[in-house]
C-alpha positions as CSV (number, residue, x, y, z in Angstrom):
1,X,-35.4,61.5,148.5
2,X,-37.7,59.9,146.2
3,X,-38.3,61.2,142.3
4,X,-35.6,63.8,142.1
5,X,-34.1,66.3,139.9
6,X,-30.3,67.5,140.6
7,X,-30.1,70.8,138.5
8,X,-26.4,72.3,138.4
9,X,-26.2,76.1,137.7
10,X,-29.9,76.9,139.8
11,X,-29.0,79.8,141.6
12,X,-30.3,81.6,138.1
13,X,-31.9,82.1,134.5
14,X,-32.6,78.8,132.9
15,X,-31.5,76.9,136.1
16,X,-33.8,78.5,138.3
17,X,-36.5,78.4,135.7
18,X,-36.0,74.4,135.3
19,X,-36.4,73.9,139.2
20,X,-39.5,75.5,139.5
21,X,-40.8,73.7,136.5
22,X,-39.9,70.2,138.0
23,X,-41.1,71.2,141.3
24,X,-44.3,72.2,140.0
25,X,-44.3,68.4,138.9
26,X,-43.5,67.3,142.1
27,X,-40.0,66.4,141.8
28,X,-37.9,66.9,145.1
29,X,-34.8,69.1,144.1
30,X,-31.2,69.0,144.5
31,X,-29.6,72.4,143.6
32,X,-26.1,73.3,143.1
33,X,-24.6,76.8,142.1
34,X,-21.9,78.7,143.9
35,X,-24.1,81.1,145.2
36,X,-25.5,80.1,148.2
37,X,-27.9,82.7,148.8
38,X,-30.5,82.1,145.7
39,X,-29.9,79.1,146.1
40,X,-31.3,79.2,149.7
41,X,-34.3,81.6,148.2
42,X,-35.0,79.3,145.4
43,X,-35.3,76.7,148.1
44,X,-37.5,78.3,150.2
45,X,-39.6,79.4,147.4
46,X,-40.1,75.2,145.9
47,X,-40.9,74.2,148.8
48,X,-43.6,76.4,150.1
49,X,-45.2,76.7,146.9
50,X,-44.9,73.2,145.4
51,X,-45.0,71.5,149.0
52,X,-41.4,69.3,147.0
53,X,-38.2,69.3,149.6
54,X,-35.0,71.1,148.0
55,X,-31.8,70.5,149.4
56,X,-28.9,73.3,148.2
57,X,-25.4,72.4,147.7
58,X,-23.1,74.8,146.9
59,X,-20.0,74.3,144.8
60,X,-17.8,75.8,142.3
61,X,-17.4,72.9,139.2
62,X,-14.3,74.6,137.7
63,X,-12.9,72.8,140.3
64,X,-11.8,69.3,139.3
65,X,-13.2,67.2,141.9
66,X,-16.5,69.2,142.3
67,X,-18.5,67.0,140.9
68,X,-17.7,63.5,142.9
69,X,-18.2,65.8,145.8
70,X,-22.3,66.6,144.7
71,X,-22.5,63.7,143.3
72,X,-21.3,62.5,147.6
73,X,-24.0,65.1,148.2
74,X,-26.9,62.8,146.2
75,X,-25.8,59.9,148.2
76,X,-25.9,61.5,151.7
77,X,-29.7,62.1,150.7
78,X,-30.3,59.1,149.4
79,X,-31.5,60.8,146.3
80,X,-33.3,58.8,143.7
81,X,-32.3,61.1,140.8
82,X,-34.9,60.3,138.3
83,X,-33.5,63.6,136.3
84,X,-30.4,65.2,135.5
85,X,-30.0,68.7,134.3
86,X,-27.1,70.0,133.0
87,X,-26.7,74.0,133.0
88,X,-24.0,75.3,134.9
89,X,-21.9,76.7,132.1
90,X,-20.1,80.3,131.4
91,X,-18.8,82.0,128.3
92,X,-16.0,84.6,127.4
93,X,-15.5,86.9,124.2
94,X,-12.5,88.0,122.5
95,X,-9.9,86.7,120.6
96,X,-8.2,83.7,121.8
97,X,-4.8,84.6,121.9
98,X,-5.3,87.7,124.0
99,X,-7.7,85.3,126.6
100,X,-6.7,84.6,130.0
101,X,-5.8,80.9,129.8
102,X,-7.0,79.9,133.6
103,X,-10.5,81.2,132.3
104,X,-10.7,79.2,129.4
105,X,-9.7,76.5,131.1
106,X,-12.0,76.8,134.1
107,X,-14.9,77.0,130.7
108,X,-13.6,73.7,129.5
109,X,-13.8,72.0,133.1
110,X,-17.5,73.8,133.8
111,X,-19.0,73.1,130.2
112,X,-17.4,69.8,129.6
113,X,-15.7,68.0,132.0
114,X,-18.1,68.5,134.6
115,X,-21.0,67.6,132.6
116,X,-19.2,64.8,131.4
117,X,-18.3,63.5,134.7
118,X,-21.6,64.3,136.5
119,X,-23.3,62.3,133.9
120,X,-21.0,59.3,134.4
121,X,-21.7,59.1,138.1
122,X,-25.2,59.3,137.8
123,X,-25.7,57.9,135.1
124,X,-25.5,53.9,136.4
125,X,-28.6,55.0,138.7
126,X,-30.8,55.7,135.7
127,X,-29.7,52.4,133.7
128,X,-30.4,50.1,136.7
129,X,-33.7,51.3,136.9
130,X,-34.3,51.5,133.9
131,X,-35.5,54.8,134.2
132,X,-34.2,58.5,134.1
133,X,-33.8,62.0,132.2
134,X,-30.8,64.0,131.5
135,X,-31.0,67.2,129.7
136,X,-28.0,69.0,128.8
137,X,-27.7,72.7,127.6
138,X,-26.0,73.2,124.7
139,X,-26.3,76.3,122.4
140,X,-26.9,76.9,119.0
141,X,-23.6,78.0,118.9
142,X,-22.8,74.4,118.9
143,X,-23.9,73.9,115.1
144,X,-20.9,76.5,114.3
145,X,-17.0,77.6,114.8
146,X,-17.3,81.2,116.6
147,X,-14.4,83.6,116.3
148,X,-13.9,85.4,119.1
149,X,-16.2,82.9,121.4
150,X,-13.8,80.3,120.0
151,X,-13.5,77.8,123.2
152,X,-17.2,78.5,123.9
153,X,-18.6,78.0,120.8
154,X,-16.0,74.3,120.7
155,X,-17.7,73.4,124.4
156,X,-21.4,73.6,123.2
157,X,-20.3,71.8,119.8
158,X,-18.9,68.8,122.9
159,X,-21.9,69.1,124.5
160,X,-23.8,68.1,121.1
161,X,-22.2,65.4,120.1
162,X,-21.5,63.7,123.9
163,X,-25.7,63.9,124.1
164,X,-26.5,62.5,120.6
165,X,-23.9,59.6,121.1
166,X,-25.2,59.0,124.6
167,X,-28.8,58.7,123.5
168,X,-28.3,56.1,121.0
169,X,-26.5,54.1,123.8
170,X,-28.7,54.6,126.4
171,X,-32.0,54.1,124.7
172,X,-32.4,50.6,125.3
173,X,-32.5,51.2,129.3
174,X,-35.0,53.9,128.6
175,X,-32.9,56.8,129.8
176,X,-33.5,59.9,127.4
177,X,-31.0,62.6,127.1
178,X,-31.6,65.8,125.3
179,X,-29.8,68.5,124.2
180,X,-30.9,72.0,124.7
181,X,-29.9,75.0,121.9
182,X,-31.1,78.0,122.6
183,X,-30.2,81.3,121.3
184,X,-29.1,83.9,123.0
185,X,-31.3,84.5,125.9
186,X,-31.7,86.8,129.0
187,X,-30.2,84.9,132.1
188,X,-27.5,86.8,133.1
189,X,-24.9,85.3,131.6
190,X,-24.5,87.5,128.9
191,X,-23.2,89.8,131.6
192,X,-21.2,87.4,133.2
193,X,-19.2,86.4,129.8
194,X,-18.7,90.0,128.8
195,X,-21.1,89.8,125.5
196,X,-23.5,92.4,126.0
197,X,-20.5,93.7,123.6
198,X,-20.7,91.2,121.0
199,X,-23.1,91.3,118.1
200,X,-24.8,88.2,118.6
201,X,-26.5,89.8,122.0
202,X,-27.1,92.5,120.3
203,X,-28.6,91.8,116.9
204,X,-30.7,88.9,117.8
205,X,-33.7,89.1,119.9
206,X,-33.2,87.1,122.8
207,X,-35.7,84.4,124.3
208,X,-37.0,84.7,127.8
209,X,-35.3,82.4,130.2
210,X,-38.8,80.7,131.7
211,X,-39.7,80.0,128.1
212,X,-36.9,78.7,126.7
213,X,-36.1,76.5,130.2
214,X,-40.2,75.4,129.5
215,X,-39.1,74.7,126.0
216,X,-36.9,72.8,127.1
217,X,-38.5,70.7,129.6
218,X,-41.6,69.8,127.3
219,X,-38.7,68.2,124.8
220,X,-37.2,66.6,127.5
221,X,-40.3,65.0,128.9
222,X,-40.8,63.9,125.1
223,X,-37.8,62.1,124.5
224,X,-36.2,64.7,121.7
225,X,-32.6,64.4,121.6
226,X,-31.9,67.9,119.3
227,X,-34.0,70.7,121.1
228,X,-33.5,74.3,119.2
229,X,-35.5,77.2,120.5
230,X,-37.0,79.4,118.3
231,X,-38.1,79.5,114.7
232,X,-35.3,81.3,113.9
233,X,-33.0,79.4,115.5
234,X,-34.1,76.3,113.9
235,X,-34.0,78.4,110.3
236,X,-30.5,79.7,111.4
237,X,-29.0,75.8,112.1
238,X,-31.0,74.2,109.0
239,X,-28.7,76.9,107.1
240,X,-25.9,76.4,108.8
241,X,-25.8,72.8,107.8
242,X,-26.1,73.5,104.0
243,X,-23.6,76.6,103.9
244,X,-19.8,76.3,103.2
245,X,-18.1,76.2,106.1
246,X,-15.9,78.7,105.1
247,X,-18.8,80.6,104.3
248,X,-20.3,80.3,107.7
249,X,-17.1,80.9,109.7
250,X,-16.6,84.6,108.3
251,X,-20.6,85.0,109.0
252,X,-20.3,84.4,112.7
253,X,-17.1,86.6,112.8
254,X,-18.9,89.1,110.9
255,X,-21.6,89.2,113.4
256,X,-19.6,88.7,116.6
257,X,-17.7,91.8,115.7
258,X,-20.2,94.5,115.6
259,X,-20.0,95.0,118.8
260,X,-19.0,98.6,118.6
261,X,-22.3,101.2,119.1
């Protein structure tokens, strides 16, 4: 499989919204999620309207070894990965000490350590060629500490600072890799992680996932290694950096807790 684009996390929201995007490009796709049957729709649906072959994989990267066994997956196709997105990722909200440790753990392994190890596999592809894209989601919670999304809000801050070293290294072998920060935005994972209750989903406007994911994508193509969506956003981060820190810490646990209606 020639010029192609492995996208964790497709079966939905910003996942499925990058694969049509890089399809519409002509990228071939490789798609992971655990659900198999979006993931079989999204298929069908690439490759009849872009004319691009899509080849599904379905796996669950809490689990440790998930991603040699995709990466196995690549190899079996002889995929060319020429692009590298980085989405799969989940959230939880409450306070820590009442959390259910296998869940945050399972966060830690799906939001870092599978990134983290996906990109070292693939990575060695791009640098021989001297060619190749990886874009990593990341969040605006990244710029901040977040009370009650404490382990989430510490995975996107990883995230942040494992792209911005990695693009200074690989720079000279012409491999880009951005990260993404978007705000809160309408995927379905605000369901998922239980924060339709906090007050960040509820007193920000979130984005739309096609436009934040084509956001996204036009940064990547540019070579941006910080990509924050929305105006606000950006104002929101440009604060952040300037604020006290204590200042900003009882801020986000201000608004995360006015989650009562």
């Amino acid at each position: 499989m020639k010029n192609t684009a492995v996208i964790t996390g497709a079966s939905g929201g910003l996942g499925r919204e990058f694969a049509r995007l890089f399809a519409k490009d002509g990228y071939n796709l490789i798609l992971a999620a655990r659900n198999g049957e979006k993931l079989q729709k999204l298929k069908e649906e690439t490759e009849k309207e872009y004319g691009v072959t899509a080849e599904i994989f379905i796996c669950d990267l809490s689990e440790t070894e998930a991603p040699e066994k995709l990466f196995a997956f690549c190899k079996e196709k002889q995929a060319e990965i020429a692009a590298l997105v980085n989405n799969a990722g989940f959230g939880d909200f409450g306070e820590f000490y009442r959390s259910d440790l296998t869940k945050q753990t399972e966060m830690v392994q799906v939001n870092d350590m599978a990134l983290m190890r996906l990109t070292r596999l693939i990575l060695p592809q791009m640098i021989a060629r001297k060619s190749g894209k990886i874009l990593n989601v990341a969040s605006v919670a990244a710029f901040a500490p977040g009370p009650l999304m404490s382990v989430y809000y510490a995975t996107k801050a990883f995230v942040l600072s494992f792209t911005e070293a990695l693009a200074v290294e690989t720079k000279p072998y012409n491999v880009s890799i951005t990260a993404l920060c978007p705000g809160p935005t309408k995927t379905g994972f605000e369901s998922a992680a239980a924060l339709e209750k906090s007050g960040l989903f509820k007193n920000l406007k979130n984005a739309d996932a096609a436009k934040t994911a084509a956001f996204g994508y036009k940064k990547m193509n540019k070579g941006k290694v910080i990509a924050v969506h929305g105006a606000g956003n950006r104002f929101l981060v440009r604060m952040m950096k300037f604020a006290p820190r204590a200042l900003v810490r009882k801020c986000v646990y201000k608004i995360q807790k006015e989650k009562q209606s």
